[in-house]
N, C-alpha and C positions, 0 to 999 in steps of 0.2 A: 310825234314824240319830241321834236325838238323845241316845239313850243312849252310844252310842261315843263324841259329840262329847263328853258330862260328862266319864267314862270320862276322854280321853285328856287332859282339863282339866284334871282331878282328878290324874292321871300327872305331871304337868304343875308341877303346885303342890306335890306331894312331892319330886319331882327341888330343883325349886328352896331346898324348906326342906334337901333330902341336902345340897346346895352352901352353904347357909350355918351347918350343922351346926358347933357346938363340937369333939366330940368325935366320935373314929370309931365308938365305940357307938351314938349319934344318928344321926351317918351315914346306920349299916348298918340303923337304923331304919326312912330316912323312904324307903332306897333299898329297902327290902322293898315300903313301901306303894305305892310308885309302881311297883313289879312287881307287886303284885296287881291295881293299875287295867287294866293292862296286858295280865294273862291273861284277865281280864274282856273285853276287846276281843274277845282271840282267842277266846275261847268265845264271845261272839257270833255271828261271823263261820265258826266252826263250825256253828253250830246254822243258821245261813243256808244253809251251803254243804251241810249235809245236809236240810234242808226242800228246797229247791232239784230235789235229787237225785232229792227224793222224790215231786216234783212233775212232774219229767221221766217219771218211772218211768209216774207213774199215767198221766200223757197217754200213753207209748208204750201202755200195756197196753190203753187203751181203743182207741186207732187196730189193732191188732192182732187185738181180738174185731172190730171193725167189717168186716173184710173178712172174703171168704168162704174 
C-alpha cells in the first residue's frame, strides 16, 4: 500500500506543477507524468487483482482434490 500512497503523491505533485505550467508544452509535460504515476496505480492494483485470482483458484483446486 505504500507504494500507491507515493504513486498517487507523486500524481499529485505533477498535476500541480501541470496547473502552474508557463506554457501549454509544459503543461502537456508535467500532465504526461502525473499519468504515468497514475497507470502505475493501476498496474498495481492489476497485478493484486490477478494474484488474488490466483490465489482463489489454487484454494478452490485444493478443496476440490480434497474430496472424494
Amino acid at each position: 500500500m505504500k507504494k500507491v500512497e507515493e504513486y498517487l503523491r507523486q500524481a499529485n505533485e505533477a498535476q500541480k506543477w501541470a496547473d502552474r505550467a508557463m506554457t501549454d508544452k509544459a503543461k502537456a509535460a508535467w500532465l504526461r507524468i502525473a499519468q504515468g504515476w497514475l497507470d502505475l496505480v493501476r498496474g498495481l492494483s492489476v497485478e493484486r487483482e490477478a494474484f488474488e485470482r490466483m490465489e482463489r483458484r489454487g484454494t478452490s483446486q485444493e478443496d476440490s482434490r480434497a474430496s472424494p
